[in-house]
Each structure stands twice: as structure tokens, then as C-alpha cells.
C-alpha positions as CSV (number, residue, x, y, z in Angstrom):
1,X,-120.5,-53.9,-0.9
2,X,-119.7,-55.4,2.1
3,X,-118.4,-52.3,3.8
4,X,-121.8,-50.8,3.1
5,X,-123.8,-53.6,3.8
6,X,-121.9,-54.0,7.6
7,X,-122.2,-50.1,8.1
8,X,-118.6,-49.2,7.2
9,X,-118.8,-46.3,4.9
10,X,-121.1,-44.4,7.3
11,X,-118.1,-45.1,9.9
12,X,-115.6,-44.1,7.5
13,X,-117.3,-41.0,6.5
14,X,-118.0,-40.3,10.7
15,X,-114.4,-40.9,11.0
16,X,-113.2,-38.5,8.0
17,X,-115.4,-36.0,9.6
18,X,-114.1,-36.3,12.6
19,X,-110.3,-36.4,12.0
20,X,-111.6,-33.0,9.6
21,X,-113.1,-31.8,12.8
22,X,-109.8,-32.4,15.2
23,X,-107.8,-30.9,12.7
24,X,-110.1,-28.2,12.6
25,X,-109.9,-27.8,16.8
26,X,-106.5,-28.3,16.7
27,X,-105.9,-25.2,14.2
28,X,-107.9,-23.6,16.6
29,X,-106.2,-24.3,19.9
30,X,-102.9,-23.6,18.5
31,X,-104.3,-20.5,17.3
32,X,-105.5,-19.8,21.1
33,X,-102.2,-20.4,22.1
34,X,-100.4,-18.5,20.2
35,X,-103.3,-15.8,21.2
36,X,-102.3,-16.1,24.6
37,X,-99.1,-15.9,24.1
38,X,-99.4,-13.0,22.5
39,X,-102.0,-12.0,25.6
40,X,-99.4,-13.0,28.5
41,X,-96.3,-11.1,26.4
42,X,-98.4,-8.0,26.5
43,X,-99.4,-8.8,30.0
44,X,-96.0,-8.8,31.2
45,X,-94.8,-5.8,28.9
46,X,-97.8,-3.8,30.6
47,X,-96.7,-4.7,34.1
48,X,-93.4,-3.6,33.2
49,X,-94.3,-0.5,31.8
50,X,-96.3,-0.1,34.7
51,X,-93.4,-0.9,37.0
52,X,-91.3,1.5,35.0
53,X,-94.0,4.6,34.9
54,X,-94.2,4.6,38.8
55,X,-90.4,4.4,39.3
56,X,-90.6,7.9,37.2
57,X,-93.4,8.8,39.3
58,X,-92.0,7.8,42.4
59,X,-88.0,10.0,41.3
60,X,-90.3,12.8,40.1
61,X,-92.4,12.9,43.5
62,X,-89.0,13.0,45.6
63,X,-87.9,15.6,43.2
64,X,-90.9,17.8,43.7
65,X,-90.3,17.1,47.4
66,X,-86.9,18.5,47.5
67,X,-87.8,21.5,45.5
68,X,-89.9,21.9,48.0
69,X,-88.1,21.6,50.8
70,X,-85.2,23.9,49.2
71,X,-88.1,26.8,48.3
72,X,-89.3,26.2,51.8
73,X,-85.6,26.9,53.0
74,X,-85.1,30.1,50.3
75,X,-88.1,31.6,51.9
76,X,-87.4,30.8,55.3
77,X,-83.6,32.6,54.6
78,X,-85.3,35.1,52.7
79,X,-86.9,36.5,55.7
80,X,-84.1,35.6,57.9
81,X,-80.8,36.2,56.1
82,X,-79.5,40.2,55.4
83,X,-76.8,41.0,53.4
84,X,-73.8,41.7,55.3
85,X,-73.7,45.2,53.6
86,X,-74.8,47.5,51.1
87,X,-73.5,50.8,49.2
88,X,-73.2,52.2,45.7
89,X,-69.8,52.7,44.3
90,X,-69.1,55.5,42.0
91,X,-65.1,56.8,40.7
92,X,-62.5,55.9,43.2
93,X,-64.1,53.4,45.3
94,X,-65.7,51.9,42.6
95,X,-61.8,51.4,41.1
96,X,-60.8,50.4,44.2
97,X,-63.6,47.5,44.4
98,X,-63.3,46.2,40.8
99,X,-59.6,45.9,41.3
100,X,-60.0,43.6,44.6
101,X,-62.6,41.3,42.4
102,X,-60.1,41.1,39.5
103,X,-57.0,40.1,41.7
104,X,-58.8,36.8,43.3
105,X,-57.4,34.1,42.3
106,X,-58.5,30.4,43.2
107,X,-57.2,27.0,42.2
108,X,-58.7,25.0,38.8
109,X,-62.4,26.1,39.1
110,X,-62.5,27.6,42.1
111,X,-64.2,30.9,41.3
112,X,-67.4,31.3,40.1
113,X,-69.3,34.2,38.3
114,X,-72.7,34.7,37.2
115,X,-74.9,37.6,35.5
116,X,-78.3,37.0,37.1
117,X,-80.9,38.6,34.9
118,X,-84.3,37.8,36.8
119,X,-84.6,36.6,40.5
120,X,-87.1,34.3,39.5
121,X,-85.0,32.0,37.5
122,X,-81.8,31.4,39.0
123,X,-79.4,28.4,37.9
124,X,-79.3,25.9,39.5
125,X,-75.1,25.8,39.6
126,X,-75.5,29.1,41.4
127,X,-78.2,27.5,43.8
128,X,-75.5,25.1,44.9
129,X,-72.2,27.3,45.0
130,X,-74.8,30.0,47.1
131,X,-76.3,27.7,49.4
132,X,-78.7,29.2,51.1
133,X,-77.3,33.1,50.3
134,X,-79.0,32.5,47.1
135,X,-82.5,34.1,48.3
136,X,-79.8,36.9,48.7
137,X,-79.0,37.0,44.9
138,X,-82.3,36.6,44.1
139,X,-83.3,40.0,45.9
140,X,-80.4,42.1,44.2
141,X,-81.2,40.7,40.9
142,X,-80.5,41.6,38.0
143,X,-76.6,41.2,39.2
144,X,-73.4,40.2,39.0
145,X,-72.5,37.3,41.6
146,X,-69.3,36.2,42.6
147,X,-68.5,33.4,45.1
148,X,-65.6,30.9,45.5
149,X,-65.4,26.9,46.3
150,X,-64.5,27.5,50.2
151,X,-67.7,29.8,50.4
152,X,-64.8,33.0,51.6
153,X,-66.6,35.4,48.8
154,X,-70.0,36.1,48.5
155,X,-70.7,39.7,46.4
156,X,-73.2,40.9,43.9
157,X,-73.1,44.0,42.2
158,X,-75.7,45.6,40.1
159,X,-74.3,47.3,37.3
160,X,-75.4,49.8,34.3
161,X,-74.6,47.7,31.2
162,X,-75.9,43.6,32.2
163,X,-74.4,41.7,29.9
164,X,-76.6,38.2,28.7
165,X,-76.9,35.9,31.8
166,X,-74.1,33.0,32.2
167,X,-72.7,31.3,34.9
168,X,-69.0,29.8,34.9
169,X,-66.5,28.6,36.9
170,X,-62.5,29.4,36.0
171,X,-59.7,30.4,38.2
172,X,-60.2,34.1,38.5
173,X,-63.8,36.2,38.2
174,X,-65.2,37.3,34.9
175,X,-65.5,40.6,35.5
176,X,-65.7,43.0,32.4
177,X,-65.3,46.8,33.1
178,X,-67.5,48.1,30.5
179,X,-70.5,46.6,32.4
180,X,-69.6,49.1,35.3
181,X,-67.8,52.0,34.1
182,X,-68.3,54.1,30.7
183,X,-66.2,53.1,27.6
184,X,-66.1,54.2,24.4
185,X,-68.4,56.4,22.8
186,X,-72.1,56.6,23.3
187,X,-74.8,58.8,24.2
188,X,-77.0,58.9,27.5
189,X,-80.6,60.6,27.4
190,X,-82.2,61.6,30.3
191,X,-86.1,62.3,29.2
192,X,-88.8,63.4,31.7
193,X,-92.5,64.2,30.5
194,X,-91.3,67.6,30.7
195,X,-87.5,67.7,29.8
196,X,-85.0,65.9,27.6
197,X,-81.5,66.2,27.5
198,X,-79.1,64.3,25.5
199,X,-75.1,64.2,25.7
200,X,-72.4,62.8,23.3
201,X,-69.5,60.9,25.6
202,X,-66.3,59.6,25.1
203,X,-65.7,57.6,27.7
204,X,-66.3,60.2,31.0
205,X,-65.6,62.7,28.8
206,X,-68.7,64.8,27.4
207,X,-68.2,66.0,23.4
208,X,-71.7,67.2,22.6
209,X,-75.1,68.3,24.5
210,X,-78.6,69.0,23.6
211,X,-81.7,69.8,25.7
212,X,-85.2,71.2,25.8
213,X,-87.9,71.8,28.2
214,X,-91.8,71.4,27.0
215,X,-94.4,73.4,29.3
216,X,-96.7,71.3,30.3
217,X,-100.2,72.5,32.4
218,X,-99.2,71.7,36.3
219,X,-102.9,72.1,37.7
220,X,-106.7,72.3,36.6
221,X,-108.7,75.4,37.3
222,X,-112.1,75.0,38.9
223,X,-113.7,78.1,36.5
224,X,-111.8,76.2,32.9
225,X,-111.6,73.0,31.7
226,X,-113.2,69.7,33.0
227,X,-110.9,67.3,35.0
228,X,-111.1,64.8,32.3
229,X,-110.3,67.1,29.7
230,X,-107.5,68.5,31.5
231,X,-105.7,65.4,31.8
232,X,-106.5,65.0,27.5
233,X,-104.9,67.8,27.0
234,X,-102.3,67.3,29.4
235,X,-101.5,63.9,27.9
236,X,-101.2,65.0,24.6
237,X,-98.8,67.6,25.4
238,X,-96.6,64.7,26.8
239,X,-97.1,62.5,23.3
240,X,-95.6,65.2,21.8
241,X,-92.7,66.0,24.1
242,X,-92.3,62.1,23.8
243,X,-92.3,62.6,19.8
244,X,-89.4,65.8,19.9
245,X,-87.2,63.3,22.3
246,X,-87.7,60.3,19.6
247,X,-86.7,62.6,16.6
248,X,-83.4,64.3,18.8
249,X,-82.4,61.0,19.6
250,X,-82.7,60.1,15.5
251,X,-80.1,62.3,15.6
252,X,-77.5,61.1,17.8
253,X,-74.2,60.7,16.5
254,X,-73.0,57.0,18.2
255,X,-74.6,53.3,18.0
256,X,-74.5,52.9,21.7
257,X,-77.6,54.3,23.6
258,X,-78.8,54.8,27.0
259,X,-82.0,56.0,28.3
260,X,-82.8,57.2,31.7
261,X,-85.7,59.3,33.6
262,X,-89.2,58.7,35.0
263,X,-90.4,55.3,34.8
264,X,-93.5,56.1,33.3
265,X,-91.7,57.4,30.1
266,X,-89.4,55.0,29.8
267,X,-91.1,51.9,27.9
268,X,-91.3,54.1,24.8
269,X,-87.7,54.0,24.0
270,X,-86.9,50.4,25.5
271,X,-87.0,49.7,21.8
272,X,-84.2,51.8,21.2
273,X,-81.9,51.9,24.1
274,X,-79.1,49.4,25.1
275,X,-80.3,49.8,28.5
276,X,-82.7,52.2,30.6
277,X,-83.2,52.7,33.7
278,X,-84.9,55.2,36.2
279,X,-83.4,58.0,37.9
280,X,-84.6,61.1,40.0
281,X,-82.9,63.7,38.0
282,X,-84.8,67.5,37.9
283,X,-84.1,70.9,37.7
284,X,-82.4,72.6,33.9
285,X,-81.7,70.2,31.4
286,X,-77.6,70.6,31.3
287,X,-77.4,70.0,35.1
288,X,-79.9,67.4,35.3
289,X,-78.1,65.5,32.5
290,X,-74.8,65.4,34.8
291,X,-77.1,64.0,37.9
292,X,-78.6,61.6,36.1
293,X,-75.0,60.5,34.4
294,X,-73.7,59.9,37.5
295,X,-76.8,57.8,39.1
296,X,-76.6,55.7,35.9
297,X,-72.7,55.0,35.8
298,X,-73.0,54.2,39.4
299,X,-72.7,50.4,40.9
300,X,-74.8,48.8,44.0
301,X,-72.7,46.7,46.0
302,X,-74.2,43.8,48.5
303,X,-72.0,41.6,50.3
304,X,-73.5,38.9,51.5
């Protein structure tokens, strides 16, 4: 009774509420704390991450700078350097040459070889061993390249039968003659819009031929047919000399297939060939056949 006469449960109950409320605040402000806490980690993960993202930027900015640079310097050598010199091997002299390339022999790792398949994409262990020859390679791509360690050899060779692209370093060159010279047996088509001719080979050996010739109309007369109805007929003539020359090759007798003639024939049997490639063979089909055997089995040598 006293304590509520003399005001003292009001200040008891003002007391409770307060030491409810400072517990209540104090709840709080830990809970801020930890808040920031949580805030300032963050903050200094963030400027870490931040630190870190323009190191990357910063190494992939000096890298796109010296790519740069280097295709600056390719182009600059592309329009300044020449191989050294240039001819196509055939028989003999292209014995001769692959015997050279296969006698080099260099310490632990000191010769490299490469099949380049596209210009365009060139590795970049070739890039270094070729310096600033390699705008070279690019231009006689696809190709063989061959260099050494003490920059002595520099050669590329185009060849009939590219094998998949590598490069390597070993003591000697990989060089594998059945990419230059004819091995085994396989057949080689020569097909023109107007002629087709197809041997059977064991190695340089012919076994086998077969040929024909399809007439096709060589001009449109002004009293006849309309121009565009020239070129119809004209262009169905060559679908079906294309058609005889995909049934004679259905009857080949060997796996191995190779396709040459006019470039504008070719893509229609890239599906079937192990390699194409164009040539200028004309005149009969027997004859024409032997040309264009000989321009296919022939290898383009560039020292550089």
C-alpha cells in the first residue's frame, strides 16, 4: 500500500517498461550490427571482385593489344615478305625433295612439322617457330610446314592427299609419302560438264579405264530458242551428264577416291571423294585422264 500510495508501482511498472524497451533496442542494435557486418563483408568482397574483374580486364586488354600488334606485323610481312622460291615437283625431283626433308635430323625437339588446313587459323606453336614467315604459310595454305629450332629450314609443300591438321615437334620431320605420291590402289575421276573419265591405279600403275563424252549445245541461235531457255536446256543436259558420272563412279572397284575437273562441277561429289581438286585437263577422255593424273599427283613447293 505504501508503494502505491508514494507512487512506486507506477515507477516500477515505467521501469519494467523501460528495461523491456532497452532490451528490445539492444536486440535491435546487435541485430544492426550484425547487419553491417554482413553489409561491410559484402563491401569488401565487392571491392575485391571488383579488383579482381579489372585485373582480367586489364591482362585481356594487353592481350588484345598484342594480337594486334602481331596481325599488324603479319600484314605488314604479308605485303613485304616473298617466298624465297616456288615450283611444283613431280617424279624425280619430287623423290629427290622428299628424301632431303626425311634425312634432317635435329637434336630433342628440334624439328617441327605442321599440316596447315586453312590460312585463317594457324596455331599458335607455328606462329612462334615461323616468326614472322608465318603470313608465308598462311598464303600457301592448306600445306605442309617444316621449320627447325635455329630458324635454318623454312618449306611448305602443298600436297594431293592433306592429312588432318597437327603440329609437332620430334627429332626428324613427319613427313608421310602417301600425302605426296600415289600408293596403293584407288581410282581418280577427272569429270568436266562435258566429259568423264575414270581410271583404276595401283600405285602409278593404271589397271582399268572408263570414259564418256556428253554433247552439250556450245551456242544459242538468234532464229531458235530464247537465251533463257537455252541456258535450261543447257543446264539440264549437264544434270544429267553429272548423274552418268555419279552412277560410273558407283561402280568403281577401290575405297579410295579422287575427284578432279572444273570447279564448278566439283561440289557434287565432295561428298564422295577423299579429296578433289581443280585441274585444266581437255581434249579425249583417255588423254585427258593422264593430264589431269599428273597435275593431281603433283606437289607445290615454297621455300621461304
Amino acid at each position: 500500500m505504501l508503494d502505491r500510495l508514494l507512487g512506486r508501482d507506477e515507477l516500477k511498472a515505467d521501469i519494467a517498461e523501460l528495461e523491456e524497451r532497452v532490451e528490445t533496442l539492444t536486440a535491435e542494435r546487435d541485430q544492426l550490427e550484425r547487419q553491417l557486418e554482413k553489409t561491410e563483408s559484402r563491401r569488401k568482397q565487392a571491392v575485391t571482385e571488383r579488383q579482381e574483374a579489372q585485373h582480367r580486364v586489364n591482362k585481356l586488354e594487353d592481350r588484345i593489344e598484342q594480337l594486334e600488334d602481331t596481325t599488324d606485323r603479319l600484314r605488314r610481312a604479308e605485303t613485304t615478305l616473298s617466298t624465297r622460291r616456288e615450283t611444283t615437283l613431280r617424279g624425280g625431283r619430287l623423290e629427290e625433295v622428299l628424301g632431303r626433308l626425311e634425312s634432317v635430323e635435329t637434336g630433342p625437339q628440334g624439328a617441327l612439322s605442321a599440316y596447315v588446313a586453312d590460312g585463317h587459323d594457324i596455331p599458335r606453336a607455328l606462329r612462334d617457330a615461323f616468326g614472322e614467315r608465318t603470313a608465308l604459310v598462311s598464303r600457301a595454305a592448306p600445306c605442309l610446314a617444316f621449320t627447325d629450332d635455329a630458324g635454318l629450314l623454312g618449306v611448305c609443300l602443298r600436297v594431293p592427299v592433306g592429312p588432318d591438321p597437327f603440329v609437332e615437334w620430334g627429332e626428324r620431320l613427319r613427313l608421310d609419302r602417301a600425302w605426296c605420291q600415289p600408293r596403293g590402289r584407288y581410282t581418280l575421276a577427272l569429270v568436266r560438264s562435258d566429259l568423264f573419265a575414270m581410271g583404276t591405279y595401283e600405285g602409278t600403275e593404271r589397271t582399268a579405264f572408263h570414259g564418256f563424252d556428253s554433247a552439250l549445245k556450245s551456242q544459242h541461235s538468234k532464229g531458235g530458242f530464247s537465251q533463257s531457255r537455252f541456258e535450261r536446256l543447257r543446264d539440264e543436259q549437264i544434270d544429267d551428264h553429272l548423274e552418268r558420272c555419279l552412277a560410273a563412279l558407283d561402280e568403281r572397284e577401290t575405297d579410295r577416291l579422287f575427284v578432279v575437273g572444273e570447279r564448278s562441277v566439283l561440289g557434287e561429289f565432295m561428298h564422295r571423294a577423299d579429296e578433289t581438286a581443280a585441274v585444266d585437263a581437255t581434249g579425249d577422255p583417255e588423254p585427258a585422264l593422264a593430264d589431269a593424273w599428273r597435275d593431281f599427283w603433283s606437289v607445290q613447293l615454297r621455300v621461304l
